[in-house]
C-alpha positions as CSV (number, residue, x, y, z in Angstrom):
1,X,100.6,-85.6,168.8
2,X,98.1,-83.1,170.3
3,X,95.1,-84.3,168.0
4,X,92.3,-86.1,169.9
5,X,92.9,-89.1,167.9
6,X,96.7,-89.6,169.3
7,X,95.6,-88.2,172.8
8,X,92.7,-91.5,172.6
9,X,95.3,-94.0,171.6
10,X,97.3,-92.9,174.5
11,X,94.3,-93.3,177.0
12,X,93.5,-96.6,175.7
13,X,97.7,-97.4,175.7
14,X,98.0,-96.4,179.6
15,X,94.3,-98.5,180.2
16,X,95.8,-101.1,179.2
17,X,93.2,-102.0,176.1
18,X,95.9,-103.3,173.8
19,X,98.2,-105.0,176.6
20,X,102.2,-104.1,176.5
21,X,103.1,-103.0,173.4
22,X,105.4,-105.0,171.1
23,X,105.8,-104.3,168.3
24,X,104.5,-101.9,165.6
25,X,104.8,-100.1,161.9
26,X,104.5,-96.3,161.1
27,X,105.3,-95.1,157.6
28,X,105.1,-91.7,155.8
29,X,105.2,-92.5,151.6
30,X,104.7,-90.8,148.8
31,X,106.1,-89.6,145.3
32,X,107.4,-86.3,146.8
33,X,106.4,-83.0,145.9
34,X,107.8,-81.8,142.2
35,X,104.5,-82.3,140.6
36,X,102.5,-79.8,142.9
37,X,104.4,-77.5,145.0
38,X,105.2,-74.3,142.9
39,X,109.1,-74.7,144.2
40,X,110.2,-77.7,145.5
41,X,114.0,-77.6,145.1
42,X,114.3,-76.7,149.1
43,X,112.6,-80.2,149.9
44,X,115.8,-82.7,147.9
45,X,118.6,-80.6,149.3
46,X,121.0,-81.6,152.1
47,X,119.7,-81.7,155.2
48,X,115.9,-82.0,153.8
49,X,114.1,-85.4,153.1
50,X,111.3,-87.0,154.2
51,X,113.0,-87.5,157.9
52,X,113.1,-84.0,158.6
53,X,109.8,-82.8,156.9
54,X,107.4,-85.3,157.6
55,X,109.5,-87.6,160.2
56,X,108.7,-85.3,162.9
57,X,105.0,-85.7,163.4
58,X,104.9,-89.1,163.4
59,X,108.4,-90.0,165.6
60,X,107.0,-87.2,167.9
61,X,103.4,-89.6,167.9
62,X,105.3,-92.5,168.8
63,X,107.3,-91.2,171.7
64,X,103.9,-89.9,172.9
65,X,102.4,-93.2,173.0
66,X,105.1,-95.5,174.0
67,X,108.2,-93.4,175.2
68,X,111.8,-92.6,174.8
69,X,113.8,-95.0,172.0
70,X,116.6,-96.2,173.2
71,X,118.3,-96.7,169.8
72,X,118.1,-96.5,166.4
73,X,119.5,-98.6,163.1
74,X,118.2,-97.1,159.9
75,X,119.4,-97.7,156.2
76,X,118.4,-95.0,153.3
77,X,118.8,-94.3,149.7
78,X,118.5,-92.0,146.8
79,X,115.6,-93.5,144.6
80,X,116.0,-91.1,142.1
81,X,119.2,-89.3,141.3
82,X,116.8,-86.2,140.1
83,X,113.2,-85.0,139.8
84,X,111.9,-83.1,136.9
85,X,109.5,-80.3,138.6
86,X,105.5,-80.4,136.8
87,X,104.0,-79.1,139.0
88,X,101.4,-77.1,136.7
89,X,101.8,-73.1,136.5
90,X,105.0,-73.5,138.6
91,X,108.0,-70.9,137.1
92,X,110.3,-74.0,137.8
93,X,108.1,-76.2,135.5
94,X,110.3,-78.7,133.6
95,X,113.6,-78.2,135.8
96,X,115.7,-80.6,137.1
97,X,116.5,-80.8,140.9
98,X,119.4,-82.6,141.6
99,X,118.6,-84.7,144.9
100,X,121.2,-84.1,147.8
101,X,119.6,-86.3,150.3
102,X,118.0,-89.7,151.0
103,X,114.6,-89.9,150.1
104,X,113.5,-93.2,151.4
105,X,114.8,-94.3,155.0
106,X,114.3,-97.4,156.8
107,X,114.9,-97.3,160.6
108,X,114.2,-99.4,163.1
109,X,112.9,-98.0,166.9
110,X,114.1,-100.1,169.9
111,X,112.2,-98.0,172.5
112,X,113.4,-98.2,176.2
113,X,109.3,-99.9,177.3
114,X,110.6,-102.6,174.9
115,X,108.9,-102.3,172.2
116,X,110.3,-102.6,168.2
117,X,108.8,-100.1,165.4
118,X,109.7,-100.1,162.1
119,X,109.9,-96.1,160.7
120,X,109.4,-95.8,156.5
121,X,109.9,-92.6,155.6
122,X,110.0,-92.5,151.3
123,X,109.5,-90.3,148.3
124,X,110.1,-92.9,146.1
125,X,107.0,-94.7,146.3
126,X,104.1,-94.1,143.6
127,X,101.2,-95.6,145.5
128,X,100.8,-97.8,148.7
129,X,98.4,-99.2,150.9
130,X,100.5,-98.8,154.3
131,X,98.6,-97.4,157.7
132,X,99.9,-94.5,158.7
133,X,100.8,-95.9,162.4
134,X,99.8,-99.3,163.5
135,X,100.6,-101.1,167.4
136,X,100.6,-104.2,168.5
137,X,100.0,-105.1,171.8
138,X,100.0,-108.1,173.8
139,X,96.2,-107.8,174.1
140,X,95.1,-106.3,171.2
141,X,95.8,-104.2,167.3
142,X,95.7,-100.2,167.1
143,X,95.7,-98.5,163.9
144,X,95.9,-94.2,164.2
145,X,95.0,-91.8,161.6
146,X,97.8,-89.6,160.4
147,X,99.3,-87.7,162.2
148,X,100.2,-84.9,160.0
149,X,96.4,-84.2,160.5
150,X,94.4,-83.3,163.4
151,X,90.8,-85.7,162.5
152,X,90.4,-89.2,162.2
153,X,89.2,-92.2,164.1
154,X,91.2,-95.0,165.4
155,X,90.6,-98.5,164.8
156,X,91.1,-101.8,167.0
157,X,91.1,-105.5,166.6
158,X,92.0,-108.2,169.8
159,X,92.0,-111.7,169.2
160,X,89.8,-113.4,166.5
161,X,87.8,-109.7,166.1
162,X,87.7,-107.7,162.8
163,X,88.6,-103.7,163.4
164,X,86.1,-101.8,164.9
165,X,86.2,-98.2,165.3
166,X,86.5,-95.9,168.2
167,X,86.3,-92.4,167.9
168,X,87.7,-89.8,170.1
169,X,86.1,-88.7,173.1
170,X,87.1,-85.4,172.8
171,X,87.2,-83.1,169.8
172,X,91.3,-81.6,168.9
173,X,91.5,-78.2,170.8
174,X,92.6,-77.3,167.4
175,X,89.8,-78.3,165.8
176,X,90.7,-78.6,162.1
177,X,91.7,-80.9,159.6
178,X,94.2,-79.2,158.0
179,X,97.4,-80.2,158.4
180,X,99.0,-76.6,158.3
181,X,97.0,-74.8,160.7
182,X,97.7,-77.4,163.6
183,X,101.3,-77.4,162.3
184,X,101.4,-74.0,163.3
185,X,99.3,-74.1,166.4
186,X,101.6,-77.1,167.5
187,X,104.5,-74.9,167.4
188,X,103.0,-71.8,169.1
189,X,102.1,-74.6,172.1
190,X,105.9,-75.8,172.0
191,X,107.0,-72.0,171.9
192,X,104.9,-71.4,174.8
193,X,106.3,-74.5,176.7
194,X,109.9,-73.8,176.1
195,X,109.4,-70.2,177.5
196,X,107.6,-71.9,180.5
197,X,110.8,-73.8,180.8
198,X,109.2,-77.0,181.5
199,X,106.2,-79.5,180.5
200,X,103.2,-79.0,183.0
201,X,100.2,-80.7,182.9
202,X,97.8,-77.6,182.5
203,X,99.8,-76.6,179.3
204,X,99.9,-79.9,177.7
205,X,98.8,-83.0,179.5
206,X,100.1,-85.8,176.7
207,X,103.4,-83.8,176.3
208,X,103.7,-83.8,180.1
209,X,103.6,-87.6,180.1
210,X,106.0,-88.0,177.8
211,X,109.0,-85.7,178.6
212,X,111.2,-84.6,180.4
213,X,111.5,-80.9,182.0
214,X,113.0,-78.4,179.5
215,X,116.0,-76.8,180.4
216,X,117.6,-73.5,178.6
């Protein structure tokens, strides 16, 4: 939610450039991670899942841009009752996890502004052609990269226009497009935040907007 790209869509958001938002879809999908990280037992036990590992960045964009949710309905399921590691060179190679948690969840966001996303959050999917985060406004269409990276352009579309792109105005003060390092340099700025003991505008002017003072 730091990246240049989310920072943009919440500048054109608060400009009004899309009208009030609506409605909206953000999904994170994939076929999990047994055939390519070395041990990923940790990932299908309880209290894992693709809510908690990859949920985060994109729930965290969505507050950012449109604000608290007020509630929450959500149905989930185990797609696969086990996963058979193949990940190549792996010492687990040809193991069975047994899967303790859901790995596909469907929730829906009502978020106090008003507006309805739909969250899909799977490892049961093989391949898919869903945007990572897409808004509808009363004006106009947003589309955002992912936000489990820090580059990417955003594209827009009002009435009767195809998408066009805009790109940020601003490079990511963590300027790299690796999802790891500005993991990491996210949770230094949080750290720093927390110890702060509330959200200020010099620290983090998107977080600022968004929340609420931090209290130990």
């Amino acid at each position: 939610m730091l990246s240049a790209g989310v920072q943009e869509a919440r500048a054109l958001i608060d400009t009004g450039a899309i009208g009030k938002p609506l409605t909206g879809l953000a999904a994170v999908m994939s076929h999990g991670m047994e055939h390519w990280h070395p041990n990923p037992s940790f990932f299908f036990r309880r209290g894992a899942g693709p809510v908690f590992d990859m949920g985060p960045y994109y729930l965290s964009t969505l507050v950012t841009l449109l604000g608290p949710v007020a509630s929450v309905q959500a149905t989930g399921q185990i797609g696969f009752e086990e996963r058979i590691v193949t990940t190549a060179g792996s010492p687990a190679q040809g193991q069975s996890i047994k899967v303790e948690t859901l790995t596909t969840v469907h929730a829906l966001l009502d978020f106090a502004s008003g507006a309805h996303v739909m969250f899909l959050a799977s490892w049961d999917v093989w391949k898919h052609g869903v945007p990572p985060i897409e808004l509808h406004g009363q004006k106009a269409s947003l589309r955002l990269p992912d936000p489990n990276w820090f580059g990417g352009d955003l594209l827009i579309a009002g009435k009767d226009e195809d998408w066009r792109t805009i790109r940020p105005r601003y490079k990511s003060s963590i300027a790299t497009t690796s999802g790891g390092i500005g993991c990491l340099a996210t949770i230094l700025l949080a750290v720093s935040i927390a110890l702060r003991g509330t959200m200020t505008r010099r620290v983090a002017p998107m977080m600022w907007r968004s929340s609420i003072p931090w209290k130990p």
